[in-house]
Residue, then its C-alpha position, 0 to 999 in steps of 0.5 A: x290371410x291375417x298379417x297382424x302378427x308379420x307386421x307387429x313383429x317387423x315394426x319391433x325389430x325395426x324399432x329395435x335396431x333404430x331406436x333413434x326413430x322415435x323422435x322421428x316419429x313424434x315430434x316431441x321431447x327425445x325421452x317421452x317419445x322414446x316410452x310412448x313408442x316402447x309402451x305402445x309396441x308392449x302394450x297388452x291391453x288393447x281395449x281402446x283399440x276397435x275389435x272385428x266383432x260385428x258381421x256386415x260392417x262393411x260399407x263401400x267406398x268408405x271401406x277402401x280406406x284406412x281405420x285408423x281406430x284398429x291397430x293393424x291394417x294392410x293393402x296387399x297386392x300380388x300378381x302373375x304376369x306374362x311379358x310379350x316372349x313369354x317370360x313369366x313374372x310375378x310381384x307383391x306390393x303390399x303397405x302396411x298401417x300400424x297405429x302407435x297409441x289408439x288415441x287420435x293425434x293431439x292437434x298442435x298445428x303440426x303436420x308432423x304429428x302422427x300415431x300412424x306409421x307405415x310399412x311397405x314391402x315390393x317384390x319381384x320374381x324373374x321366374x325364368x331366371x330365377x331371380x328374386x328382387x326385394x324392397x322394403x320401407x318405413x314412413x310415418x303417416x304425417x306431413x304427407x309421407x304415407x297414407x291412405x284415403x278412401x275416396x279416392x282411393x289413394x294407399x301411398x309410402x313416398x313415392x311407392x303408391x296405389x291409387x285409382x284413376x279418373x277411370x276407376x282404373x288403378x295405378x301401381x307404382x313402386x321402385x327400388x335398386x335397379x327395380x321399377x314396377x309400373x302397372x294398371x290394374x282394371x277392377x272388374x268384379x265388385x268386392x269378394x266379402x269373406x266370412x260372415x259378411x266381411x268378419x274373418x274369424x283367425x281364432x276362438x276368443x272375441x275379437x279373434x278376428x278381421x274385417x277382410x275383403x278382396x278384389x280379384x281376377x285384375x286385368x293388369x298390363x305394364x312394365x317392370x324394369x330389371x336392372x335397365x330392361x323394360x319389359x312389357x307385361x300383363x296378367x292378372x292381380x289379387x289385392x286383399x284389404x284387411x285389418x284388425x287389432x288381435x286376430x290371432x290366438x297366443x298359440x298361433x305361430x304362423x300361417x299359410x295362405x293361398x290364393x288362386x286364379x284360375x283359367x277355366x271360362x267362369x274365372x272362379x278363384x280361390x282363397x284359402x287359409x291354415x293358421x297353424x298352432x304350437x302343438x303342430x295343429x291346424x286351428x279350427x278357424x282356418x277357412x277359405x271363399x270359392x269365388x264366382x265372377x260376380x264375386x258371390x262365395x261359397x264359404x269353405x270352412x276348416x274340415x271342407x278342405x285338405x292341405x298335403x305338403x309333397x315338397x319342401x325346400x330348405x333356404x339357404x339365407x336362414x336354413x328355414x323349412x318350406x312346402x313347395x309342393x302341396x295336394x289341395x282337395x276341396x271334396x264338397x266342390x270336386x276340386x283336387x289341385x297340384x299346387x307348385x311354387x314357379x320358383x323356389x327362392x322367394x323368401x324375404x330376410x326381413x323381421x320376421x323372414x317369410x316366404x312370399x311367392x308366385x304359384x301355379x296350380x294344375x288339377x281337376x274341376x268336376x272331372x275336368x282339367x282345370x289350371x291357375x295361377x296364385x300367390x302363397x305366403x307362408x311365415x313362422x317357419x324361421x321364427x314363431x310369430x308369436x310376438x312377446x314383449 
């Protein structure tokens, strides 16, 4: 699901709170850094941005890097994992690219210099427990502190990282007070397009839209350390790539997103998608992809699928609303499901506060059973993500 709206509105309020970074971030008189970093966060016209406008535009491995042309991009990972006893575990590690100004960087000979700044949040939920551990970070995308290339794929905030192996395996690695994430990942699939070739659409206008592929069903194995325990793990990954400079519509408020890995022989997963608008509508372009192992889709539109909320919970951090229980029916592929959150605390207090956690699913499939695991994100229920400057 499109994030552009979460990570604008979390890099204002940092920017708000911290508004001595500025100079941080631009190694340039205090003053004009200070207007280049309000302009470029209030800035309405967008049009030296690139839009997602074209469908087959994406190109692979070129694509596993950053585009640093479009305003908004995220690497996002998550994951349900299983240590030796039997404790159920899952996790998000995702970073963020937001471009400052959509003009390349001056080339004065300083490795300071950047128009990139990067964001990661890692989280992980001690389901049995019911524990929820999370961090957050904010770097620059100069002298090496954060960034991301291609070839090879390499995504980084400091010590926080993705990055593949000789291999082509992928290595995991964030930490924070008390909390060590430490996995593998093996791609076993090619990359799932989504849309029309890789063109998301989140809206009605132009440029409305992503660029947005997955990889999914990554066998993972490793260890998460919890507070001096280390426990070995394994299961199964999600990682979505996407970025664009305005997917979302003014009217849009907030999103649930839903991702599904299922246990049946053929692997299939699901990804689905609601952008939910102010007058209490779903917005037509809300979507999803049916997946098969070799990563084909079968594209499911806005009036293929059905989301019912059965349960909600009520945070006791904001006091926000939240599903916790949903029916997903999918009648064209005979699909009803009983999605339920493992745990229900799984709310990042961050700006903007969302809700980022582990799901599993239980339904029938053609008649037959059918279970999974999965992740959903849902924002907009504390605030409207609406961003105005």
């Amino acid at each position: 699901m499109n994030r552009q709206n979460l990570l604008l509105t979390i890099l204002f309020g940092l920017f708000a709170v911290a508004g001595g970074l500025a100079w941080w971030l631009w190694p340039s008189p205090t003053a004009a850094v200070s207007g280049t970093v309000t302009t470029s966060l209030s800035e309405e016209d967008l049009s030296r941005y690139s839009f997602a406008t074209e469908p087959d535009a994406l190109v692979f491995p070129r694509d596993f890097g950053p585009h640093n042309d479009f305003l908004t991009e995220w690497w996002y990972y998550t994951g349900n994992l299983t240590a030796e006893d039997g404790r159920e575990f899952g996790y998000q590690f995702t970073i963020f690219r937001r471009a400052l100004t959509p003009d390349s960087q001056s080339d004065d000979g300083s490795a300071w210099r950047t128009n990139q700044i990067y964001l990661a949040h890692f989280t992980v939920s001690d389901i049995a427990n019911e524990r929820f551990f999370k961090f957050e970070k904010l770097s620059r995308g100069g002298a090496d502190l954060a960034g991301a290339s291609a070839v090879p794929y390499h995504v980084w905030l400091e010590d926080w990282y993705v990055r593949e192996n000789e291999d082509g395996s992928i290595s995991m690695f964030a930490q924070g007070d008390g909390v060590t994430l430490d996995l593998n990942l093996v791609q076993e699939q090619p990359p799932v397009i989504h849309g029309d070739g890789g063109l998301s659409p989140k809206g009605p206008n132009p440029g409305n839209a992503s660029y947005y592929y997955s990889q999914v069903n990554q066998t993972t194995t490793g260890a998460i350390i919890l507070e001096g325990e280390t426990i070995q793990v394994e299961g199964r990954s999600w990682k979505d790539h996407e970025f664009s400079t305005k997917a979302l519509n003014d009217e849009a408020i907030g999103w649930d997103w839903f991702s599904m890995q299922f246990d049946n022989p053929e692997q299939n997963s699901m990804v689905l998608w609601e952008v939910r608008q102010d007058d209490g509508s779903i917005a037509l372009q809300s979507a999803g992809s049916w997946i098969n192992a070799d990563s084909s889709t079968y594209p499911i539109q806005y009036d293929d699928f059905d989301i019912e909320v059965l349960d909600t919970w009520t945070s006791p951090h904001t006091g926000a609303e939240y599903p916790t229980r949903w029916r997903i029916t999918v009648p064209d592929l005979d699909l009803e499901l009983i999605a339920e959150a493992m745990m229900e605390d799984q709310e990042l207090q961050t700006t903007p506060v969302y809700w980022e956690g582990a799901v599993e699913y239980k339904g029938t499939l053609n008649g037959q059973p059918i279970t999974g695991k999965g992740y959903v994100e849902m924002t907009g229920y504390d605030q409207p993500m609406q961003v105005r400057f």
